[in-house]
N, C-alpha and C positions, 0 to 999 in steps of 0.2 A: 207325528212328532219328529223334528229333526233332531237326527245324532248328533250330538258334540263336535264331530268334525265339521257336520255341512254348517254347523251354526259357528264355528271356527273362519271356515270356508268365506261364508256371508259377510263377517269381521274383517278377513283379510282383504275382501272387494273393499266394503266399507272405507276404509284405512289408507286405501290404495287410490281411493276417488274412483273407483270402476274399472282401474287398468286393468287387473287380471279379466273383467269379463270381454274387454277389446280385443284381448289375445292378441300383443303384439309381435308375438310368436305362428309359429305353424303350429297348425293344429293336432299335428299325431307327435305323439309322445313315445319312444321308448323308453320301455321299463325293465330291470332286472331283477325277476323274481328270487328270493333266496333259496339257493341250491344247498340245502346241509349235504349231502354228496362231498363238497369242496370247503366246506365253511369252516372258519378258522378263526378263533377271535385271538388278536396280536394284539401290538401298541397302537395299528394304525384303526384297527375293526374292534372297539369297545364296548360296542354292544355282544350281548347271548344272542343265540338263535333265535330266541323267544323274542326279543326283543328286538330282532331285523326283520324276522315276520311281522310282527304287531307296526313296524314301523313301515314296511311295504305294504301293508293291506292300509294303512293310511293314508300313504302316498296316492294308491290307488284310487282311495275314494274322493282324496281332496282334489287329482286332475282330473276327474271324471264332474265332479261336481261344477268345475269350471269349466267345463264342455271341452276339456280333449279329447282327441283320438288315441286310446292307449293301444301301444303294439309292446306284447311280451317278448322281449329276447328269449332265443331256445338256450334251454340247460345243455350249451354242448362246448367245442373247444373254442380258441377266442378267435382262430381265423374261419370258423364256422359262423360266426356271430357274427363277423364284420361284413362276409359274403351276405350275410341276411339283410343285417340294416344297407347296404349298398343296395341292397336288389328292393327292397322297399323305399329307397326315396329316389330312384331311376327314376 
């Protein structure tokens, strides 16, 4: 039986006339996992933790369901992160 997302998922092809399965995009995806380590909810971050989680593990399955390539950013500093995604689409 499909989860709620991937029948979400199927909706949004549906809707789109098939663009998301064309993937007019490149296929690997970074992703920012939520770090509570640094997590702060302000005026611009309105979500809880709980609710960044629940919304990154969504993310996750709705581009995966659309056949991306997902690549996690590391929990580290931000010119740490940029060296990564450089080094990954070199």
């Amino acid at each position: 039986m499909a989860s709620a997302n991937e029948r979400r998922c199927a909706e949004v092809s549906a809707e789109r006339g098939g663009v998301s399965d064309s993937r007019p995009y490149a296929s690997k995806v970074f992703i920012a996992p939520p770090w509570p380590a640094i997590f702060e909810q302000d005026a611009e971050r309105k979500q809880t933790l709980v609710e960044a989680e629940a919304t990154y593990h969504a993310m996750v399955e709705a581009y995966a369901g659309f056949g991306y390539e997902l690549v996690s950013l590391p929990l580290a500093p931000v010119a740490e992160r940029a060296a990564f995604v450089r080094g990954q689409i070199a």
